[in-house]
N, C-alpha and C positions, 0 to 999 in steps of 0.2 A: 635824380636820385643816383647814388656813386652805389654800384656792384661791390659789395666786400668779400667777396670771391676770395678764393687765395691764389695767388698771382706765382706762377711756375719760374718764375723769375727773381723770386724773393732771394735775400741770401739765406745759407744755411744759420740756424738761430746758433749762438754759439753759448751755451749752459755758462752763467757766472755760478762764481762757487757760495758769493755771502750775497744777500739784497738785505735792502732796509724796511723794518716791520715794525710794527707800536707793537709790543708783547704787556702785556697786563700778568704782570708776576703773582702782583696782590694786592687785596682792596687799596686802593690810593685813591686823591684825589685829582683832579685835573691836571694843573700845573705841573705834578709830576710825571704826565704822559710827554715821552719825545722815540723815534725810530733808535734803534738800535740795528747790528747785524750780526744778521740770523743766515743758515744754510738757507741754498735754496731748497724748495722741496722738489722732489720727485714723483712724476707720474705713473699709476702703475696701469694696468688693462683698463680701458674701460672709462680711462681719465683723462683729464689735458690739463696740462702747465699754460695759464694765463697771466700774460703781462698786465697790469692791470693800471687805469687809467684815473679812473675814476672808483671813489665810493661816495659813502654817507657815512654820520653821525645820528640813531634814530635813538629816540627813548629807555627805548630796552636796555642800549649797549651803557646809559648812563647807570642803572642799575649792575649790571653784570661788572662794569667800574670799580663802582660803590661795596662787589662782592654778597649783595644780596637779592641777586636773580638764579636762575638754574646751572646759567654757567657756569663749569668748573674752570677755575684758574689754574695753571696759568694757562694763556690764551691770545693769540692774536685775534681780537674781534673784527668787526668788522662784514654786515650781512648784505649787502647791496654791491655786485660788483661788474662795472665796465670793463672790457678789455678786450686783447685779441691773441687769440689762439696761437703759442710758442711751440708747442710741444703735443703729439697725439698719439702715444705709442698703437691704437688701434683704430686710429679717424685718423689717415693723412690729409683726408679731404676738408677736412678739418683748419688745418694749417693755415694762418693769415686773417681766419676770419673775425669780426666784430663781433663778439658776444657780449650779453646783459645775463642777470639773473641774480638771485635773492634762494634765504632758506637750503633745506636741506643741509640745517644744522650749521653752514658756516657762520664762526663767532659766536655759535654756542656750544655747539660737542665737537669741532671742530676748529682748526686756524679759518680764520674770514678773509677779508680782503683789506685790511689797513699794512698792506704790506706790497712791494713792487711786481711779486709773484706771488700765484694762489692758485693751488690743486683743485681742481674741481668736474664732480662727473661731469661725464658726456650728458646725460639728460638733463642736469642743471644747467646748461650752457646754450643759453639762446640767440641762436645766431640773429643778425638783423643789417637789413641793408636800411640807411639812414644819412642824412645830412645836417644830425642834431649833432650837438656838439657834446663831450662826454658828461660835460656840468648836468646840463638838460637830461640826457639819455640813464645818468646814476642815481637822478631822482623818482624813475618808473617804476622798479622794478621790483622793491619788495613791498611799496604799498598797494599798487596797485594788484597784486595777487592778494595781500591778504586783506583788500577792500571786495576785490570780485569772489571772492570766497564766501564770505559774508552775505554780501548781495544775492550770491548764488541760494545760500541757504533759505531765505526770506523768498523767493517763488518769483513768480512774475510782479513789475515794478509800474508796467505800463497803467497810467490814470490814478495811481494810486499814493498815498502823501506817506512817506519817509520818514522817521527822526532820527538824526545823526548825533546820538550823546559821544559829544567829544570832536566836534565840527573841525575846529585848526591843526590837530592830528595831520600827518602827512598821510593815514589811512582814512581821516576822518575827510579829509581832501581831495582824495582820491574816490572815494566812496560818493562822493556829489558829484563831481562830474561823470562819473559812471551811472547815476541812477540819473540822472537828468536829460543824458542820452538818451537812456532807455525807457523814456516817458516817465517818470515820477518828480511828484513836485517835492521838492526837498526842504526840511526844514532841522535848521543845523544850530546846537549851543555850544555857547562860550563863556568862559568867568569874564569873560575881557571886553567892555563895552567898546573900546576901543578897535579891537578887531572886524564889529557887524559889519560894518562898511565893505573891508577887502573879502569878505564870506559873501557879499552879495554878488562882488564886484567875479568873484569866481562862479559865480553862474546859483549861489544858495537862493530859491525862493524867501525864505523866512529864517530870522533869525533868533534866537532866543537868549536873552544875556542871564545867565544861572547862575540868580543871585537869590535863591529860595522860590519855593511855590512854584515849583516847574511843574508840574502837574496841572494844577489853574492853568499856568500859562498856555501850554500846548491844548489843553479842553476850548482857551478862547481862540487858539486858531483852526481847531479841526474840531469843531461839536464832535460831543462820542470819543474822542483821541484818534490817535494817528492807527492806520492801517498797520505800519509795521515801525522797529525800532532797531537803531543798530547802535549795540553800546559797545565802547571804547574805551570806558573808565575803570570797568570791573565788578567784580562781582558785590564792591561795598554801594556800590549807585545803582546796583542791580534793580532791586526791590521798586527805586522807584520811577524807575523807567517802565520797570512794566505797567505801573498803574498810570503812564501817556498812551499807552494802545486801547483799541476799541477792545467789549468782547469778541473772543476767537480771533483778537490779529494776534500779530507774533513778532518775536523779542529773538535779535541774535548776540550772544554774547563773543565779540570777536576780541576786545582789547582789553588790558589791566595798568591803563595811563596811570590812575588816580591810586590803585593799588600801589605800584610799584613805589609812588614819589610818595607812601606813608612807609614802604619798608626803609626805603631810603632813609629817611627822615626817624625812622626807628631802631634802623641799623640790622631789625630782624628781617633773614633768610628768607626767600620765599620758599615754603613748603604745600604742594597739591595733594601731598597725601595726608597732610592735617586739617579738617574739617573747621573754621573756625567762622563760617556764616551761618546763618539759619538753615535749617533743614529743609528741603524743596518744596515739602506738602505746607511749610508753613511760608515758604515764598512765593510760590505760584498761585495766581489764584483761578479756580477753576476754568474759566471758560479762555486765559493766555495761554498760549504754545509759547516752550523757549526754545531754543536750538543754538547749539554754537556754529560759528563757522570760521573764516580767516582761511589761511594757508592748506590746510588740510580739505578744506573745501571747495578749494578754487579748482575748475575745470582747464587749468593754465596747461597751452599747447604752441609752439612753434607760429602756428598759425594765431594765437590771439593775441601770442606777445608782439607779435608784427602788428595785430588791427590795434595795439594800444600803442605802439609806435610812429605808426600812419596817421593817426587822431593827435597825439601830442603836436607831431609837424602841421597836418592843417588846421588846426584849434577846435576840433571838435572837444579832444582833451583838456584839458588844462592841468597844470602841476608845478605851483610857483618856486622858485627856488629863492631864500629866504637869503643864503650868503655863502661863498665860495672859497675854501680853505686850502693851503697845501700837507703834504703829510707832518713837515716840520711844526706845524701850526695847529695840530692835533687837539694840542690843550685848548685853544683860544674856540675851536668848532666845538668841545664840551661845552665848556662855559656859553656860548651861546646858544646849545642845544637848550641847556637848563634853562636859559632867557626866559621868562614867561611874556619878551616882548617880542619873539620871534615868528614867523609866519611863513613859513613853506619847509623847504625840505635843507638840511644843513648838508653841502657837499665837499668832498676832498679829494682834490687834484693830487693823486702819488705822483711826485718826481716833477711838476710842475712850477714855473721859477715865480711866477706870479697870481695870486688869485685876482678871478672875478672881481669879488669884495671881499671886505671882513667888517663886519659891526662888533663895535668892543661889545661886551655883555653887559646888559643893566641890570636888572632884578630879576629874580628867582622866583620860580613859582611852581603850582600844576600846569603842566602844558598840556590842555585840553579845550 
């Protein structure tokens, strides 16, 4: 394992004045995503200027695209970001190292990382000694905190059987090999019969193709329903996830997959202060606990985003990466984000001359 220390020997970083950024001025569609140049930005207290290596393309950022997520435009998106520390005006120690991390607004009330440089506190900045390569290393970091989040809300996992509504998710992905560690048998759905096979092949006990009657379905593989439920589609698949849990298991509402790709497709805003599902006492039915969890829940620490780093390299983890983009190539990682034949995490190499791969896009779908 290589120390990413910061080496007293480095040169002094020397501040460019423009880098290149995807800036999302306003609702557009893919193809008109390309880098332009933008200032660098500046560090203030508390901050560090990172070069950045690696990002993704996740779900969300295709809404907030489309202009009918939270994010205000304009915006460098961008929430998953690899890289190493340029700039520390109050961590020198800081300087040279290898950071990951995700959230804390970037590429939604903030610039993200689809751009060469990206501001980012010190406590979002997780340093990590590693011999993953950044492809591999940019697909950790925002799912797997708002999967352990999730996980964390639902209690202990050990002996106990899972449902993962929204299984091919890169949280929904995350989320099974995390609960499979930690004793729970998993059992994951997909619109995509297609898909069961690589859901097993990642470590899913059972798989369920949700093609109606989910409810039946999951009652015939866990009499009574499942222990607990982690839903990823939203709050419109809500209602019926809850009736796969036993009485008194419990339902965490972590993702809005299936939400978002109807704003999309409707063109209308997401708004949380508009009320527009059933009222609780008419969705919950007595004896279900709901809880949400994701990001907000996650106990994410220095120390864990290491033991999920350590687990990716000896394959206790697993986290497929679906296809490998450069920034130039911004548009083509949308369009296969939207893919509904896509299956792991969509990454993009900033400043790099070659990708991994690229799979042209085929059809459109829910990616859940």
């Amino acid at each position: 394992m290589n120390s990413l220390a910061p080496d007293l020997d480095t040169p002094r970083f020397e501040r460019p004045d423009r880098m290149r950024a995807v800036v999302v001025r306003r609702p557009t569609a893919a193809e008109a995503l390309q880098p332009e140049l933008v200032p660098v930005p500046v560090p203030g207290p508390g901050q560090v200027l990172v070069r950045v290596l690696a990002t993704t393309v996740i779900s969300s950022e295709i809404a907030s695209r489309e202009g009918v997520s939270t994010a205000t435009l304009p915006l460098v998106l961008g929430n998953d970001f690899v890289g190493t520390v340029v700039e520390a005006p109050s961590s020198a120690s800081l300087l040279g190292a290898q950071v990951v991390g995700a959230y804390g607004g970037y590429g939604y009330l903030r610039d993200g990382a689809w751009a060469e440089y990206i501001v980012v506190d010190e406590q979002d900045a997780f340093v990590v000694e590693t011999d993953l390569d950044p492809a591999a290393l940019a697909a950790l970091p925002g799912s797997f905190t708002a999967a352990s989040g999730g996980l964390r809300s639902l209690g202990e996992l050990a002996g106990r059987t899972l449902l993962i509504r929204g299984g091919t998710s890169g949280v929904g992905l995350a989320a099974a090999t995390l609960a499979r560690e930690a004793g729970a048998r998993v059992i994951a759905t997909t619109r995509d019969a297609g898909k069961a096979g690589r859901l097993r092949e990642h470590g899913v006990d059972d798989v369920i193709v949700d093609d109606g009657d989910l409810v039946a379905k999951v009652h015939a593989l866990v009499p009574g329903g499942a222990d607990a439920a982690l839903e990823l589609l939203g709050v419109d698949s809500l209602a019926e996830t809850i009736r796969c849990v036993h009485p008194f298991g419990i339902v965490c509402l972590t993702g809005l997959l299936r939400d978002q790709t109807r704003s999309i497709a409707s063109g209308e805003r997401e708004d949380r202060a508009v009320p527009r599902f059933p009222h609780p006492m008419e969705l919950i039915p007595p004896t279900v606990r709901l809880t949400v969890g994701g990001v907000d829940g996650t106990a994410r620490t220095a120390e864990l985003v290491q033991e999920w780093v350590a687990g990716l390299e000896s394959g206790r983890y697993r986290m497929p990466v679906d296809s490998v983009f450069t920034l130039d190539q911004i548009h083509l990682a949308h369009l296969r984000r939207a893919d509904s034949t896509s299956f792991g995490k969509i990454v993009v190499l900033v400043g790099a001359a070659d990708p991994r791969t690229t799979t042209p896009p085929a059809r459109a779908g829910v990616i859940d």
